[in-house]
MARBA-3410 file (N, C-alpha, C, O; in Angstrom, 1 decimal):
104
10.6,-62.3,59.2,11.5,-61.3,58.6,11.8,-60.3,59.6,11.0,-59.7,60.3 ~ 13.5,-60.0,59.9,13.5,-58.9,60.5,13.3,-57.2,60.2,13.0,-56.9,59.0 ~ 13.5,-56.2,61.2,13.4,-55.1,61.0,14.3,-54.6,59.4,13.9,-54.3,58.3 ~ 15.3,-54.8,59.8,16.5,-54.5,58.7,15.9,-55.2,57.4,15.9,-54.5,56.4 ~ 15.5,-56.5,57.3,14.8,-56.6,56.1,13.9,-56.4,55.6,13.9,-56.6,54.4
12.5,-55.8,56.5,11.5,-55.2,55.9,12.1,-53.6,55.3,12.0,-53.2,54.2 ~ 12.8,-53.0,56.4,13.4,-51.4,55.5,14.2,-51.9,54.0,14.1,-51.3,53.0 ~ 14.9,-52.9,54.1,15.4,-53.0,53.1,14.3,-53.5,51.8,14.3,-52.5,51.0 ~ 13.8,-54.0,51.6,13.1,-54.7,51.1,12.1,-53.3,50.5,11.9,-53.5,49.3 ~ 11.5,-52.3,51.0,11.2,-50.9,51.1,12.1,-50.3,50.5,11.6,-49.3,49.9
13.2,-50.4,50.3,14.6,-49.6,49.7,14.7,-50.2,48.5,15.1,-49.4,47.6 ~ 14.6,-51.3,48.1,15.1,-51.9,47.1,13.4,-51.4,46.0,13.4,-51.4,44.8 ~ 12.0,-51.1,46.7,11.5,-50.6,45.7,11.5,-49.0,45.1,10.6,-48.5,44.4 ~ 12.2,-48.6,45.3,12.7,-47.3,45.3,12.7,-46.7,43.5,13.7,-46.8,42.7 ~ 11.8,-46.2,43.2,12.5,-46.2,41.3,13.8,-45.4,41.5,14.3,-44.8,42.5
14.4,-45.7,40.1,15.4,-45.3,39.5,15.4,-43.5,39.1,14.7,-43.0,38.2 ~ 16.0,-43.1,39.7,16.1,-41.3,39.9,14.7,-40.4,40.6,14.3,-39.3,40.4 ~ 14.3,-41.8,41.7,13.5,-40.8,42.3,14.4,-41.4,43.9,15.1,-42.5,43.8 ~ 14.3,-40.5,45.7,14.3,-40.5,46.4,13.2,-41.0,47.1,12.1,-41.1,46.6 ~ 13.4,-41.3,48.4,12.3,-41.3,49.8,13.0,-41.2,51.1,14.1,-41.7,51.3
12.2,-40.4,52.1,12.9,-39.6,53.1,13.2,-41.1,54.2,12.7,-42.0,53.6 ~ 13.9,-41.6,55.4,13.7,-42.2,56.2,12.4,-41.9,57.0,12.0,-43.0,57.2 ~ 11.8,-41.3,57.4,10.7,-41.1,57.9,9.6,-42.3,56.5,9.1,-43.4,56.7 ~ 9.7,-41.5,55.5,8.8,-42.7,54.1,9.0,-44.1,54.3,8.3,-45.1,54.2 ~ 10.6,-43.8,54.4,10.8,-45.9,54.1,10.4,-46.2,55.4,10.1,-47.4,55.5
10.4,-45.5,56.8,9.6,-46.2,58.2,8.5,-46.3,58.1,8.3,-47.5,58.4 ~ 7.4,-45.7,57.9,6.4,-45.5,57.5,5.6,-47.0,56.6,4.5,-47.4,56.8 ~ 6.7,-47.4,55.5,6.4,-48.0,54.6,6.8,-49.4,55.3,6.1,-50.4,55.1 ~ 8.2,-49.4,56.2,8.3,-50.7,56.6,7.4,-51.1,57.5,7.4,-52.3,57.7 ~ 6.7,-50.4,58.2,5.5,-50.8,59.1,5.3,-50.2,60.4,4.4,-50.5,61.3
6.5,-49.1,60.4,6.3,-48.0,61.9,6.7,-47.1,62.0,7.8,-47.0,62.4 ~ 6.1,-46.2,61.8,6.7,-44.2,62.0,8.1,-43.9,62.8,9.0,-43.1,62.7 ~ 7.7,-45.2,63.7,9.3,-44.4,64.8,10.1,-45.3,64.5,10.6,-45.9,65.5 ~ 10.6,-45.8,63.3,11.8,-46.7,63.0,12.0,-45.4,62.2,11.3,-45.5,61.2 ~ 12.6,-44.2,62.2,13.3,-43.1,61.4,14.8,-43.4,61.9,15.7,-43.5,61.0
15.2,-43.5,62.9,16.6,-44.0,63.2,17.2,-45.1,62.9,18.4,-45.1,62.5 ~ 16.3,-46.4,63.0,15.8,-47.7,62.4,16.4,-48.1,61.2,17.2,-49.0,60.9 ~ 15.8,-47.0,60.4,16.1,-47.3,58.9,17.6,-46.2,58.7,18.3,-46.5,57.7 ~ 18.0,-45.3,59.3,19.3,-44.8,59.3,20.4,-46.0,59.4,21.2,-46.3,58.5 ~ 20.2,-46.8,61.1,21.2,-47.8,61.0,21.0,-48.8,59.7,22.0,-48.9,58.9
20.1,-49.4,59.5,19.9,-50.3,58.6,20.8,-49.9,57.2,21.3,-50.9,56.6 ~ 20.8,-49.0,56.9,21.4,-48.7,55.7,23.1,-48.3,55.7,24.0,-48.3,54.8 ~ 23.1,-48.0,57.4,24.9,-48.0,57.6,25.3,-49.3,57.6,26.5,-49.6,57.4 ~ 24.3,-50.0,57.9,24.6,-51.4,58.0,24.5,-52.1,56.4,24.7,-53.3,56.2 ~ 24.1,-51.4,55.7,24.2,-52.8,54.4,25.4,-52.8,53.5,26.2,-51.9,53.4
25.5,-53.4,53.3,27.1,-53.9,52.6,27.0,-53.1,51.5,25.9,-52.9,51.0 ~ 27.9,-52.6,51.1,28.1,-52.1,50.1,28.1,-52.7,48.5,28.0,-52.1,47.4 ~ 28.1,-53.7,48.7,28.2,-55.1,47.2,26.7,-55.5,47.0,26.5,-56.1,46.1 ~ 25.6,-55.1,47.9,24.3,-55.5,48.1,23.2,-54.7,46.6,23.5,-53.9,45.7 ~ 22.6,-54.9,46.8,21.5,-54.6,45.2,20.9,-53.6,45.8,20.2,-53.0,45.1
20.8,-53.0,47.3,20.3,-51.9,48.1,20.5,-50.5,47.4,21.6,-49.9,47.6 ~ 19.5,-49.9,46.7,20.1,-48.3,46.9,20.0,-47.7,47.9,19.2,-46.7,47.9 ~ 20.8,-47.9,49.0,20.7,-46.9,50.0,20.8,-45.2,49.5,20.0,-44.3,49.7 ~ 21.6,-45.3,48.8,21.6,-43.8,48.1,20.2,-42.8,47.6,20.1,-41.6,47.6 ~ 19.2,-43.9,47.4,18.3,-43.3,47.6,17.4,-42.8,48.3,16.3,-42.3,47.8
17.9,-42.8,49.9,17.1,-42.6,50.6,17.6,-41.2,51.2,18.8,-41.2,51.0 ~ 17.3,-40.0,51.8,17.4,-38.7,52.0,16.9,-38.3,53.1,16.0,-39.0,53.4 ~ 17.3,-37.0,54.1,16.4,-36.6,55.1,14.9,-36.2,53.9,15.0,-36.3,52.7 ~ 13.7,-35.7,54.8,12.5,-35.4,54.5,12.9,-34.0,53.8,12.6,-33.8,52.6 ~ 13.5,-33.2,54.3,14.0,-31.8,53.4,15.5,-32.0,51.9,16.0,-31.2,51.1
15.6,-33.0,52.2,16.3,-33.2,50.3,17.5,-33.6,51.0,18.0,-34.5,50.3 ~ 18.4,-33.3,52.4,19.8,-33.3,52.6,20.3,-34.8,52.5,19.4,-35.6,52.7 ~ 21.4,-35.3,52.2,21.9,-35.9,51.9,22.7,-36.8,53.2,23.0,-36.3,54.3 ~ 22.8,-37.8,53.0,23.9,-38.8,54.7,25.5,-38.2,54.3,26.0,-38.2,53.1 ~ 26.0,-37.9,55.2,27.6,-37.8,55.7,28.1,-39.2,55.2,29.1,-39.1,54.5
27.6,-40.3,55.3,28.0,-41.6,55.0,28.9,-42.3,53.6,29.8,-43.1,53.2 ~ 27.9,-41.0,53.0,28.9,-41.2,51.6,29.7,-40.5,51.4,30.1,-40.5,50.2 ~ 30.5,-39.6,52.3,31.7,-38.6,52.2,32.5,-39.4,52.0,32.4,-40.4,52.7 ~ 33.5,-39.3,51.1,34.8,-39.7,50.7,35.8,-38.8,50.1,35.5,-38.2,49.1 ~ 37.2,-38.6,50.6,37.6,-37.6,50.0,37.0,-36.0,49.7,37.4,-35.3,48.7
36.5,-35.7,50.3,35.5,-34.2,50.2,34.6,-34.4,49.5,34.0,-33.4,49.3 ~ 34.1,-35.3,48.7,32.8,-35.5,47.8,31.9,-36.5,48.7,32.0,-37.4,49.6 ~ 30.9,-36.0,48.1,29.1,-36.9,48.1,28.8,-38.0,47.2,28.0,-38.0,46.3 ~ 29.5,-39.0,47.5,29.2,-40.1,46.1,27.8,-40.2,46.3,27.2,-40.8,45.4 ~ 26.9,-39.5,47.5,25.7,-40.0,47.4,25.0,-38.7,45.7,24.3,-38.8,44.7
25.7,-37.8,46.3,25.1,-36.8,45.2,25.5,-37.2,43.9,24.7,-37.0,42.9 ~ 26.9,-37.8,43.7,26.9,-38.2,42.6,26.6,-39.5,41.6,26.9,-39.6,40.4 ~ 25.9,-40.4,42.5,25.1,-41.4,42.5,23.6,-41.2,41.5,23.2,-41.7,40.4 ~ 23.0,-39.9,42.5,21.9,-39.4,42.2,22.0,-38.7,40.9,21.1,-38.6,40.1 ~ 23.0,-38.3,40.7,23.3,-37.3,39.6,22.9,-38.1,38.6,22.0,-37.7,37.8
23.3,-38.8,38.6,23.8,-39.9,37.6,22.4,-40.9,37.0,22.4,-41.5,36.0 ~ 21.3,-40.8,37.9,20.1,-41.0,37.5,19.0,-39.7,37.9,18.0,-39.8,38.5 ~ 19.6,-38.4,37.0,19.0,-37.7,36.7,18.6,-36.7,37.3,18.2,-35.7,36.7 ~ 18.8,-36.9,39.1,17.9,-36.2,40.0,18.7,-35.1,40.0,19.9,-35.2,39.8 ~ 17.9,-33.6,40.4,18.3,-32.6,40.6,18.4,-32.2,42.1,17.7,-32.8,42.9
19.5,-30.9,42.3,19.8,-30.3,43.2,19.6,-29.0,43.2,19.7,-28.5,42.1 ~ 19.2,-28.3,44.3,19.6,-27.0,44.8,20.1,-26.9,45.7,19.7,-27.2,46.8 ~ 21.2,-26.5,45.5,22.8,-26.5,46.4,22.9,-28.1,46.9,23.1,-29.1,46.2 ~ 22.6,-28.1,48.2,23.4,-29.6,48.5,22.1,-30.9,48.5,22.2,-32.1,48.6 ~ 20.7,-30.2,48.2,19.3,-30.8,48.6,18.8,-31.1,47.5,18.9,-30.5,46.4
17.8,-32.5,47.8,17.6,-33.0,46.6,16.3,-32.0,46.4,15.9,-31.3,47.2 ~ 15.6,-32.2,44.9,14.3,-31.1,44.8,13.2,-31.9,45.1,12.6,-32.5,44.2 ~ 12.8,-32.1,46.8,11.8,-32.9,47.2,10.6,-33.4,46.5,10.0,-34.5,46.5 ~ 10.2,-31.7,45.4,9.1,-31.5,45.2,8.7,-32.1,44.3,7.5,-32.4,44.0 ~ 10.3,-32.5,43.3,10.3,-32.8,41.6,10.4,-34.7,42.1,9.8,-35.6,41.5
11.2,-34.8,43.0,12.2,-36.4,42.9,11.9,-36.9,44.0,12.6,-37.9,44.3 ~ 10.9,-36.5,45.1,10.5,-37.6,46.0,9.7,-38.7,45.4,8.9,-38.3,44.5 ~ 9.6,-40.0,45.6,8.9,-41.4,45.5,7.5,-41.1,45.9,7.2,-40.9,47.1 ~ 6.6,-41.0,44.7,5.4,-40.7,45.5,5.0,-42.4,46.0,5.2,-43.3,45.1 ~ 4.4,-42.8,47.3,4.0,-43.4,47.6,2.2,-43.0,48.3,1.9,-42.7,49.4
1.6,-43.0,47.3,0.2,-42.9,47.6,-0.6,-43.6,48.9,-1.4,-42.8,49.4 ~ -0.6,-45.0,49.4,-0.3,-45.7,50.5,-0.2,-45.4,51.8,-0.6,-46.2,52.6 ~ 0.4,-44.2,52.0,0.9,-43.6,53.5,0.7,-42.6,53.3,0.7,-42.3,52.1 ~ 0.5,-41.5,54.4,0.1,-40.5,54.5,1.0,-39.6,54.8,0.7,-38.4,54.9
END
């Protein structure tokens, strides 16, 4: 299995209206310093794919550029949409991060 499929594979267990930071899903795929790793990986997955990239976030709540379209955040409104809350543009780390017990 490659890199891009172990992050992915990490992404796809993601619940439903919770987040995890790239630093988490590197972490989880099997190496701390895949944080950039898992950034490309997810510029890279197709959009038709069963991947919630949407769920993945910097470590402080901020959101990817990637989903800008037309002046909106489909990533925010993605999230919205399963529940998760905001303060201003950041998700609420504290309420909607993925606890993963597992990693430190």
């Amino acid at each position: 299995m490659n890199t891009y499929d172990l992050i992915y594979r990490v992404v796809k267990q993601i619940p439903r209206g919770q987040v995890a930071s790239y630093s988490q899903i590197a972490a989880l795929a099997g190496n701390r310093r895949w944080v950039r790793v898992v950034g490309y990986a997810l510029n890279c997955c197709p959009a038709s794919s069963d991947i919630p990239c949407h769920r993945v976030v910097t470590k402080d709540g901020r959101l990817s550029g990637a989903f800008e379209r037309d002046g909106k955040n489909l990533q925010k409104e993605m999230l919205r949409e399963e529940g998760v809350e905001f303060e201003g543009d950041r998700v609420i780390m504290e309420k909607f991060q993925w606890e993963t017990p597992w990693i430190d």
